[in-house]
N, C-alpha and C positions, 0 to 999 in steps of 0.2 A: 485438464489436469493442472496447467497454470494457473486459472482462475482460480481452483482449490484452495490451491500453494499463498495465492496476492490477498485469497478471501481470512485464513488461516493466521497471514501474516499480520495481516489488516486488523483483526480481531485482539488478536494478541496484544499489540499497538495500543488499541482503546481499553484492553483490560488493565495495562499496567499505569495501574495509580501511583506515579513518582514524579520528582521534579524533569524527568527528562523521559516521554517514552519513548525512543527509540534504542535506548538503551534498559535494559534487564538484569537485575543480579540473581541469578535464582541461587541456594543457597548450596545444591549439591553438583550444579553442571555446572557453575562459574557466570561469566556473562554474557549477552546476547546482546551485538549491539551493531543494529541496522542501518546506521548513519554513512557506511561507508557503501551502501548499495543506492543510496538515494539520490538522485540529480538533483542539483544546486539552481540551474537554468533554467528553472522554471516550467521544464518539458516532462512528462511523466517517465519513470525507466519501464515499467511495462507497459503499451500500449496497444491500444482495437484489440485485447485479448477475450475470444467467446468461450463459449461452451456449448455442447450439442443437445443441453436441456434449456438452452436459450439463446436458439438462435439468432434472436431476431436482434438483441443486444449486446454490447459491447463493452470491457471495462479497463479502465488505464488505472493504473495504479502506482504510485509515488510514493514511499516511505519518510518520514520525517520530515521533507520540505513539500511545500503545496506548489501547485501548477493550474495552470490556465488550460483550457482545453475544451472545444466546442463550447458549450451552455454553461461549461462547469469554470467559476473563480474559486483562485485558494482554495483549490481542493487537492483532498489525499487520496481519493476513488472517485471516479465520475465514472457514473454509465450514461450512452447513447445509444442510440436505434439506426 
């Protein structure tokens, strides 16, 4: 269910076309702004999180600031095995 939630948020992230996406204005719920869940340290905030339609992989996931993490540079999602 977290992966859902990181795949969801993830998504959302690359869909909003503006000078900042972690930040969202939608026009009837006000603003949506991710910057204060995101690690600065270069570590991802979600991390080795699976799911039981893929086991065999794993996914870290970092909002608005990129991290280093096994194979994956400057990245905002890296999957591993």
């Amino acid at each position: 269910m977290h992966l859902l939630n990181i795949l969801f948020i993830f998504s959302f992230c690359y869909a909003t076309l503006a000078d900042n996406s972690c930040i969202f204005e939608h026009p009837i719920n006000g603003v949506i702004n991710l910057t204060s869940i995101g690690l600065r340290n270069g570590e991802p905030r979600f991390r080795d999180l699976s799911t039981s339609l893929s086991p065999y992989y794993t996914y870290s996931f970092n909002p608005c600031y990129s991290f280093m993490e096994k194979g994956c540079q400057n990245a905002a999602v890296c999957q591993s095995m």
